[in-house]
GUZAPA-299311 format. One line per 8 residues: their letters; for each residue x, y negated, z of C-alpha. Coordinates in nm, 3 decimals, padded with zeros to 5 digits. Last residue first. Example, Ala and Ser with C-alpha at 12.3 -4.5 7.8 and 13.67 -1.06 7.14 Angstrom:
BEGIN
sa) 01.367:00.106:00.714 | 01.230:00.450:00.780
END
This chain:
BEGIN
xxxxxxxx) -02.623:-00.172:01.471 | -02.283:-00.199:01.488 | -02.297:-00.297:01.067 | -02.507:-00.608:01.142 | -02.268:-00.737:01.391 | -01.949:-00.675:01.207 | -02.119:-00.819:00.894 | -02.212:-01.124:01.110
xxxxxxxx) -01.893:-01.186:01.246 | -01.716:-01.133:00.908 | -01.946:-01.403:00.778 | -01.903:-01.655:01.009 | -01.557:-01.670:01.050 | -01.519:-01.666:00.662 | -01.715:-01.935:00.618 | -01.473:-02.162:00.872
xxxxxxxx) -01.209:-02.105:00.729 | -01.384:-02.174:00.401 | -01.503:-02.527:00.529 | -01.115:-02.605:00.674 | -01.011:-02.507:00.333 | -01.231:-02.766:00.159 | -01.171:-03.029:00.414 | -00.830:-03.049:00.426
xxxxxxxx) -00.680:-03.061:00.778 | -00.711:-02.740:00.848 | -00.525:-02.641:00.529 | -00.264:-02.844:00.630 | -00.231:-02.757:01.003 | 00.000:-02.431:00.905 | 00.280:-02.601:00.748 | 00.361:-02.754:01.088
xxxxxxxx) 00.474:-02.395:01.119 | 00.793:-02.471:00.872 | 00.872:-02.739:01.091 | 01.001:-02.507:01.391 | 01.314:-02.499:01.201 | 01.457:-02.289:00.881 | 01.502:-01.916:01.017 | 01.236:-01.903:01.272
xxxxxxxx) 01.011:-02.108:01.115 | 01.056:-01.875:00.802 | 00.666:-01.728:00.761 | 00.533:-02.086:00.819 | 00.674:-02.171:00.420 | 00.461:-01.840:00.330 | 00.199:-01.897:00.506 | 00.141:-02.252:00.403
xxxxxxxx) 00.191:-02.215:00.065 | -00.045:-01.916:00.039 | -00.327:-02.134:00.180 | -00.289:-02.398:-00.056 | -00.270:-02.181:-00.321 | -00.563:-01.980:-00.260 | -00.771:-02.296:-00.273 | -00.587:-02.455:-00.572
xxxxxxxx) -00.556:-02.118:-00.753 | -00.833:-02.123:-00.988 | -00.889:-01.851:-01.260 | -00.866:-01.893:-01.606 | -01.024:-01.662:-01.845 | -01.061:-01.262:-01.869 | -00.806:-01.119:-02.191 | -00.579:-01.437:-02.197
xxxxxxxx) -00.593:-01.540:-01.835 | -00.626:-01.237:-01.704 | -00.269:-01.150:-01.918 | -00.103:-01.484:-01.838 | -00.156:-01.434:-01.477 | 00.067:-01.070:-01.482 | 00.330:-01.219:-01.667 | 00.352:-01.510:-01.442
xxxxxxxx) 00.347:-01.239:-01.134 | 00.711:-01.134:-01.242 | 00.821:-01.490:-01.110 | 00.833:-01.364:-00.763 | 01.094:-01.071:-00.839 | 01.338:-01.233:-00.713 | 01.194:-01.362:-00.376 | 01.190:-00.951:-00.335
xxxxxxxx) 01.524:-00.957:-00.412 | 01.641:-01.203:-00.182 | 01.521:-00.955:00.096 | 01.677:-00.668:-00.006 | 02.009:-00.888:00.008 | 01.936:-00.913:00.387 | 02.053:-00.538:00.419 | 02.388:-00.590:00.312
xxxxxxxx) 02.449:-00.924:00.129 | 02.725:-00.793:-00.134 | 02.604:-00.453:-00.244 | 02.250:-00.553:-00.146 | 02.271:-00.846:-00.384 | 02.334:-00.718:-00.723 | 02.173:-00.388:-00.718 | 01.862:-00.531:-00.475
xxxxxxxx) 01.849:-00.810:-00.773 | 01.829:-00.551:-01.073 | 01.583:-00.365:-00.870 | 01.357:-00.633:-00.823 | 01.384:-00.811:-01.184 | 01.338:-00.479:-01.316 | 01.100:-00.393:-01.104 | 00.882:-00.717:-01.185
xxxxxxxx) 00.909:-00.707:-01.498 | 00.802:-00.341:-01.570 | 00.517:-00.377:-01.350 | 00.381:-00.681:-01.567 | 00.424:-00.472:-01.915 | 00.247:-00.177:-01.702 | -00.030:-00.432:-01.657 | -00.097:-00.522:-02.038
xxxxxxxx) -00.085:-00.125:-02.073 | -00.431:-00.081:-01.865 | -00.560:-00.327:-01.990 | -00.874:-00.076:-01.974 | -01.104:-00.338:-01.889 | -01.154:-00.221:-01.517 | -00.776:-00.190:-01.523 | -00.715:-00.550:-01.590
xxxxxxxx) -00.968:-00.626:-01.299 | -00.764:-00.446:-01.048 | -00.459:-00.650:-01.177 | -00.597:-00.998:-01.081 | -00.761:-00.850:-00.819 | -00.352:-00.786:-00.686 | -00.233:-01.115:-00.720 | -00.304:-01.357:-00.450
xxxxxxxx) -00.231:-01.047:-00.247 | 00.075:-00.952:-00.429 | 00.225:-01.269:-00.297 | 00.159:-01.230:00.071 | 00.283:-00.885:00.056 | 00.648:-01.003:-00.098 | 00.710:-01.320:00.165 | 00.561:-01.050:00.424
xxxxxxxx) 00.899:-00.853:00.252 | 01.128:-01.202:00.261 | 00.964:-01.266:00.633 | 01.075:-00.926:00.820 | 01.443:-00.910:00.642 | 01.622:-01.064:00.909 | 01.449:-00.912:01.188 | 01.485:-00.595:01.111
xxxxxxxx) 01.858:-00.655:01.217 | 01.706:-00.631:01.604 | 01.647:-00.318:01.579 | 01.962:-00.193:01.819 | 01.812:-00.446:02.077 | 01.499:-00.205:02.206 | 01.154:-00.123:02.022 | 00.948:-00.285:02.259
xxxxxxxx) 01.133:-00.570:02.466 | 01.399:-00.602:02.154 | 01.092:-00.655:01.899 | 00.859:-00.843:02.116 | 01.084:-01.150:02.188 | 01.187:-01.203:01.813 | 00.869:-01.077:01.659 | 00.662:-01.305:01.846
xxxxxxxx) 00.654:-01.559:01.559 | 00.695:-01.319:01.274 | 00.412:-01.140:01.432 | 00.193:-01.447:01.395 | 00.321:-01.487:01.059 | 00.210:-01.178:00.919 | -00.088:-01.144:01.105 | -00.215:-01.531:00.989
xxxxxxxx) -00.182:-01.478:00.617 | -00.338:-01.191:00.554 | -00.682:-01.301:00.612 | -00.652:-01.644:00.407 | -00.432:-01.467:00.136 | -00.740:-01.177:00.096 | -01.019:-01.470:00.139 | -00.821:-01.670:-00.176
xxxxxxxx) -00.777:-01.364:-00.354 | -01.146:-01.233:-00.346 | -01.337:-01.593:-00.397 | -01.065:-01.626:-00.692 | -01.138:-01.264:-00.804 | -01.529:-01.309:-00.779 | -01.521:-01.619:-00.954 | -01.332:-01.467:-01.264
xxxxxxxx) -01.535:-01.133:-01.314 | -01.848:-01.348:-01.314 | -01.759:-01.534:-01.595 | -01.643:-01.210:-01.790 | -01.940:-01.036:-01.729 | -01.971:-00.694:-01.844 | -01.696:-00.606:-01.593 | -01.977:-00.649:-01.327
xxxxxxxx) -01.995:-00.308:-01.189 | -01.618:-00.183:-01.275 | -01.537:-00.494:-01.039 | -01.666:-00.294:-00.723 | -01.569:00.002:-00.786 | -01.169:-00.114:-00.842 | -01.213:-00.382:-00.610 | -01.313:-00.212:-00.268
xxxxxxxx) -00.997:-00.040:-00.234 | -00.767:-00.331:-00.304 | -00.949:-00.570:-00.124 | -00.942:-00.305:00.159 | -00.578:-00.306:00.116 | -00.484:-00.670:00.072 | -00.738:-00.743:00.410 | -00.472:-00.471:00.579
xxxxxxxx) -00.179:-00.619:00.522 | -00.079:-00.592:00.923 | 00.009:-00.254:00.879 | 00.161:-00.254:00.563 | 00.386:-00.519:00.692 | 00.480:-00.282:01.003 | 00.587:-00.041:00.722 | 00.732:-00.244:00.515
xxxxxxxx) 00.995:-00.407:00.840 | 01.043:00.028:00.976 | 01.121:00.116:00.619 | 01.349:-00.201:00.614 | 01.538:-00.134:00.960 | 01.537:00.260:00.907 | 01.716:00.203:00.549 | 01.976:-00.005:00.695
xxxxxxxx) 02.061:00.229:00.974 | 02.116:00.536:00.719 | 02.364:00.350:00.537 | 02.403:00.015:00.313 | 02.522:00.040:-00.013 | 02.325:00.419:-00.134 | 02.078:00.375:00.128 | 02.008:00.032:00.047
xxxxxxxx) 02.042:00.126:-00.330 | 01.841:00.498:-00.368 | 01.663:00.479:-00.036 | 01.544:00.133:-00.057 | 01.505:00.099:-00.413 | 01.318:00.419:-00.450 | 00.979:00.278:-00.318 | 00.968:-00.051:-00.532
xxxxxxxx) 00.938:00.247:-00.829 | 00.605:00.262:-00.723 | 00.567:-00.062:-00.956 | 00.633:00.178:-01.273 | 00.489:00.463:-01.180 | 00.175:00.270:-01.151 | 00.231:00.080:-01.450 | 00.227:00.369:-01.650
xxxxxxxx) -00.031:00.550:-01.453 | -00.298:00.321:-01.540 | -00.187:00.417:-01.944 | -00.155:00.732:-01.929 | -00.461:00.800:-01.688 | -00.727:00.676:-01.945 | -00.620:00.939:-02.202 | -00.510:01.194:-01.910
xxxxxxxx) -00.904:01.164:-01.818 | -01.028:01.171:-02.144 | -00.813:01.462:-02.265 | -00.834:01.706:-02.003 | -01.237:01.649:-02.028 | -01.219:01.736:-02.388 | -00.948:02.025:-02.339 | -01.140:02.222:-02.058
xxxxxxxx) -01.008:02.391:-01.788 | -01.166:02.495:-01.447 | -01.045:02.631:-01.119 | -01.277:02.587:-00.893 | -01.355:02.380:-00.605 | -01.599:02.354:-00.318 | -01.712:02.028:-00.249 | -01.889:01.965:00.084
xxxxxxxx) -01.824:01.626:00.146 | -01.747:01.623:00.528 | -01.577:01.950:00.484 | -01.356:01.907:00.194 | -01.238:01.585:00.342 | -01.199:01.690:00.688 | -00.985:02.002:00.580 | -00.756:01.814:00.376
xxxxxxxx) -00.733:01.514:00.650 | -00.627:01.777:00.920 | -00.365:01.872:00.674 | -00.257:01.511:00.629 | -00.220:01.429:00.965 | -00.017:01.751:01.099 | 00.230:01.777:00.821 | 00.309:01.380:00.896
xxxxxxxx) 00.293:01.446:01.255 | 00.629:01.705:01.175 | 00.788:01.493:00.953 | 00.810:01.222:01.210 | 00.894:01.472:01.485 | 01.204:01.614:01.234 | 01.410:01.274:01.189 | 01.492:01.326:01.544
xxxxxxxx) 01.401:01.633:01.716 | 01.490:01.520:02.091 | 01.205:01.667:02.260 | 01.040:01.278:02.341 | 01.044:01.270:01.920 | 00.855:01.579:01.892 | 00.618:01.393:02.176 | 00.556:01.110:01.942
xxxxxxxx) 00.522:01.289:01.619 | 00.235:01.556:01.721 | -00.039:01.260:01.852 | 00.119:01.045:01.594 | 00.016:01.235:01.300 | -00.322:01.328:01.468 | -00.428:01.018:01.564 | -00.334:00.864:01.178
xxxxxxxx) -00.532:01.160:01.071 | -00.859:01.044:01.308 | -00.851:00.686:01.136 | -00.833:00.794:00.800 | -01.113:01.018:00.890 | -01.322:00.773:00.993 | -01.245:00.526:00.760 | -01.306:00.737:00.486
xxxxxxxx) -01.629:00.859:00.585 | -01.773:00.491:00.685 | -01.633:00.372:00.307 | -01.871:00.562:00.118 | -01.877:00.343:-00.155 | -02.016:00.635:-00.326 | -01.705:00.624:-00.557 | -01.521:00.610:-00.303
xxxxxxxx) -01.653:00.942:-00.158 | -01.605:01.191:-00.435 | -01.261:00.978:-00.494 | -01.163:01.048:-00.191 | -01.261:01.437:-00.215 | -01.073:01.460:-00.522 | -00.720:01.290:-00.403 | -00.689:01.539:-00.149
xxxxxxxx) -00.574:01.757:-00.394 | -00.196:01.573:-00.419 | -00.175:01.684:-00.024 | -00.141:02.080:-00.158 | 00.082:02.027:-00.445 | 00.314:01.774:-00.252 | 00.337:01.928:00.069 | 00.692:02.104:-00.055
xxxxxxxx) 00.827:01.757:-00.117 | 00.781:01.633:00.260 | 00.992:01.942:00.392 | 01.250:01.890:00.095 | 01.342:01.517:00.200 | 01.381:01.616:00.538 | 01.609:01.911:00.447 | 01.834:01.720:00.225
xxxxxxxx) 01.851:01.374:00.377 | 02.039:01.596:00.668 | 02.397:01.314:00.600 | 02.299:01.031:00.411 | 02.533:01.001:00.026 | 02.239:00.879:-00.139 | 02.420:00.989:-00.504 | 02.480:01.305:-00.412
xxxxxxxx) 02.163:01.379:-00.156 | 01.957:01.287:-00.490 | 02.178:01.506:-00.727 | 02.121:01.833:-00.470 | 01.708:01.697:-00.491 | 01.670:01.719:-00.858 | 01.592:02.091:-00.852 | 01.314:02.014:-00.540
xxxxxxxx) 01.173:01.735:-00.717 | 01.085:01.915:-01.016 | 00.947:02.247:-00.841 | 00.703:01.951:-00.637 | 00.571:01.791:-00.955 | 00.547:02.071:-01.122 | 00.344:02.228:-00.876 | 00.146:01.888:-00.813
xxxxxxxx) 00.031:01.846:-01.145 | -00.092:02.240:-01.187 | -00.287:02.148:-00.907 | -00.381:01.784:-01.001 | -00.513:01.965:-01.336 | -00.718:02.205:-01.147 | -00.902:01.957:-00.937 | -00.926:01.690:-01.233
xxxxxxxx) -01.110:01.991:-01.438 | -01.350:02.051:-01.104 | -01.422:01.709:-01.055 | -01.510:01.694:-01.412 | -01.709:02.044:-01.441 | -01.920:01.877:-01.162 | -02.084:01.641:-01.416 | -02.028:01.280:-01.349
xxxxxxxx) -02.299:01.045:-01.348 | -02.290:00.735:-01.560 | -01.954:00.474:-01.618 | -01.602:00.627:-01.547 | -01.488:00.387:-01.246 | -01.441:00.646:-00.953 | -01.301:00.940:-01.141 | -01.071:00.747:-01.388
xxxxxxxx) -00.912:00.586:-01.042 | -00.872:00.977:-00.896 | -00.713:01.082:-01.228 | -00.454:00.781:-01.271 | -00.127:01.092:-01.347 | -00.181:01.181:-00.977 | 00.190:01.363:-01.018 | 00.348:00.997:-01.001
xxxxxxxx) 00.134:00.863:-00.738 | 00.249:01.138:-00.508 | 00.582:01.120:-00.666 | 00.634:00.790:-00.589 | 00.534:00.875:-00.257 | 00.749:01.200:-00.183 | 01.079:00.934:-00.267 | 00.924:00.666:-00.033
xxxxxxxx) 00.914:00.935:00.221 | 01.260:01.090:00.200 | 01.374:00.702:00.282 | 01.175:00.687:00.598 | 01.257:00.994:00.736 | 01.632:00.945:00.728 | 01.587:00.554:00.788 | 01.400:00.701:01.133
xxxxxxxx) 01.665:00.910:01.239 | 01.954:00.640:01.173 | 01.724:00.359:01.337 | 01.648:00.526:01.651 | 01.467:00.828:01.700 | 01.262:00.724:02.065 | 01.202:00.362:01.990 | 01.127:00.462:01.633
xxxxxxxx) 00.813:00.664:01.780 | 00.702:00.466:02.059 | 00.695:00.170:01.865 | 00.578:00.371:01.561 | 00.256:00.512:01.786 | 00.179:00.209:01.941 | 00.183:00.002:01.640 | -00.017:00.235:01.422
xxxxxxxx) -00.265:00.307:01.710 | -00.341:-00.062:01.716 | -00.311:-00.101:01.415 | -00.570:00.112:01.255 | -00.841:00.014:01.486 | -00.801:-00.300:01.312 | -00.768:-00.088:00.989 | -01.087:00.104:01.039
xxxxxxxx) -01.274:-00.239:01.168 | -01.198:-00.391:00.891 | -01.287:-00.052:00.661 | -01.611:-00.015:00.788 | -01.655:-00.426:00.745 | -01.589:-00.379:00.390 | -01.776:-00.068:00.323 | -02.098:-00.261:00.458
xxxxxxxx) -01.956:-00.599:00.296 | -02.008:-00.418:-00.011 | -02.290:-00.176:-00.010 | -02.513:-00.529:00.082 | -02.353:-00.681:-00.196 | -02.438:-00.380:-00.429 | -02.791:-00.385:-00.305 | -02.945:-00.103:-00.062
END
């Protein structure tokens, strides 16, 4: 089977993974936040952007050195990055745990504590699932992932929904979060059949932490988006506020699903062809404009409904979600005409070049939430993502210097309209007259058109 062929087979596993995705996704969290309330919810919420950044903290880039190292790997290496993401997560988890009296200080929400220490304690055994992934990723077995992906999303809300019917509040949540990611541990052991061992070996130590430094930089560096909304909103704002704009990222993250496949395939896919520079360039401006062109229409189609759906489903008291909802798709959008950009970095080992973009772009998102939340309340998370916009100039002049010059007229002219269409609500029904200009113009129109075709094909051809 070709590359291409591997491709658009993984591709269209993972489509119709995250369709199926968000439909239970959006069931289960209406039901779910419906139930707990904003308060409850922001609790949860907040505790788990803290236990991600340390996820991706603790993973010190191991998994991504895994799946692009060129030729076979030896067993001894899963077996090293096994051992080390052990003694990773430990630390990792004993850290978080001492800091977390100074955390509840300075967040000031009343039962943070225990939530936040229920989700940290997971942390050594969840960070080994990493090994398994990256087993299968770099396969491009994409049918195993979505599968169970798929089946550990059923599980978490399958225990989280009827904890929150019993009245446990910020506890159901955490409790279908225990129950989806330990039935994804045992399913990804199981399905690929690795057994590990502890193992330690200095060389192999050193040539994995030696590429994960520097990925890992701007990793932790970008993850830091996660502690601005317990640390400041939560901090300025209260419990409520954090609920509305965990509940607004995480619907976004459900609808962003073409940035995340992108994402996904990118890293193997790009390490193929990183030889050539030329082709490197025309397959990130075919990838960014298709991931804008895909994106684009779920976020602003909810947008559009989002003010009759959100009170009918999820009841009036989340109505304030609804002012932040466009300024974080306004965010997603904008990473996705962005985000190969970055993947192809790494597959050069510009590895630091990126951290120098992350570092921006916190800064200039932090530093706004700081300024703004304290005066705006909860919509002055939103100016801070538009904020931290002009970060991704950094981030083009590095492909451009180290890869070449890619084209942004198509992707552009898609991105523009989305994002102006994303505010109809809040500047006029004009802003969705936005939408008919890439139909009109015949080059988008023909791509529109392209990718129709081709994603019903691939659908077809991987049914069969």
């Amino acid at each position: 089977m070709s590359l291409r062929t591997k491709v658009l087979h993984g591709g269209a596993y993972l489509f119709v993974r995250q369709a199926l995705s968000i439909v239970i996704g959006s069931l289960g969290i209406i039901l779910l936040t419906r139930t707990i309330g904003p308060g409850a919810y922001g609790l949860y919420g907040g505790a788990l952007g803290i236990y991600t950044y340390l996820l991706n903290l603790s993973q010190l880039g191991i998994p991504v050195y895994l799946i692009r190292r060129e030729g076979e790997l030896q067993t001894q290496d899963y077996h090293q990055a096994f051992s080390l993401l052990l003694l990773l997560g430990l630390t990792g988890a004993g850290s978080a745990a001492a800091l977390l009296p100074l955390l509840e200080h300075w967040i000031r929400l009343e039962g943070f504590g225990p939530v936040a220490l229920a989700l940290f304690a997971g942390l050594p055994l969840f960070l080994l699932n990493t090994v398994p992934v990256a087993r299968l990723e770099r396969a491009l077995d994409y049918r195993r992932i979505a599968i169970i992906d798929l089946s550990s999303q059923i599980a978490t809300y399958g225990v989280a929904v009827p904890l929150a019917f019993k009245g446990l509040g910020p506890w159901a949540p955490v409790g279908g979060w225990w129950a989806g990611q330990l039935l994804r541990l045992g399913l990804l052991y199981w399905v690929t059949a690795y057994r590990p061992r502890l193992h330690w070996e200095f060389a192999r130590v050193r040539a994995m932490v030696g590429y994960g430094l520097g990925y890992s930089a701007s990793i932790w560096v970008w993850q830091l988006r996660l502690l601005v909304n317990p640390l400041i909103v939560g901090h300025y704002a209260g419990a409520d506020a954090v609920g509305y704009v965990a509940l607004a990222i995480r619907l976004v993250e459900q609808l962003s699903f073409a940035k995340e496949i992108g994402w996904r395939l990118s890293i193997a896919v790009l390490a193929r062809v990183q030889e050539n520079k030329a082709r490197l360039v025309r397959a990130v401006n075919e990838g960014m404009t298709l991931q804008v062109m895909t994106l684009g229409p779920f976020l602003v189609g909810f947008g559009l409904v989002a003010p009759w759906i959100v009170p009918l489903l999820l009841g009036s008291r989340w109505l304030p979600f609804l002012e932040i909802y466009p300024f974080i798709a306004l965010g997603y959008l904008s990473n996705a005409m962005f985000n190969l950009q970055s993947s192809a970095l790494y597959v050069l080992r510009r590895n630091w070049e990126v951290a120098l973009f992350t570092l921006v772009h916190i800064v200039l998102f932090a530093g706004s939430a700081s300024l703004l939340v304290s005066r705006l309340g909860l919509r002055g998370y939103g100016w801070a993502e538009v904020g931290a916009l002009p970060s991704y100039l950094v981030l083009h002049s590095w492909f451009a210097a180290y890869i070449g010059m890619p084209g942004y007229a198509r992707a552009g002219t898609w991105f523009m309209a989305f994002a102006v269409a994303l505010f109809g609500w809040q500047v006029g029904p004009w802003a969705w007259a936005s939408l008919l200009v890439p139909l009109i113009l015949p080059a988008t129109r023909k791509e529109l058109l392209q990718l129709i075709a081709t994603v019903g094909r691939t659908l077809v051809k991987s049914n069969r």
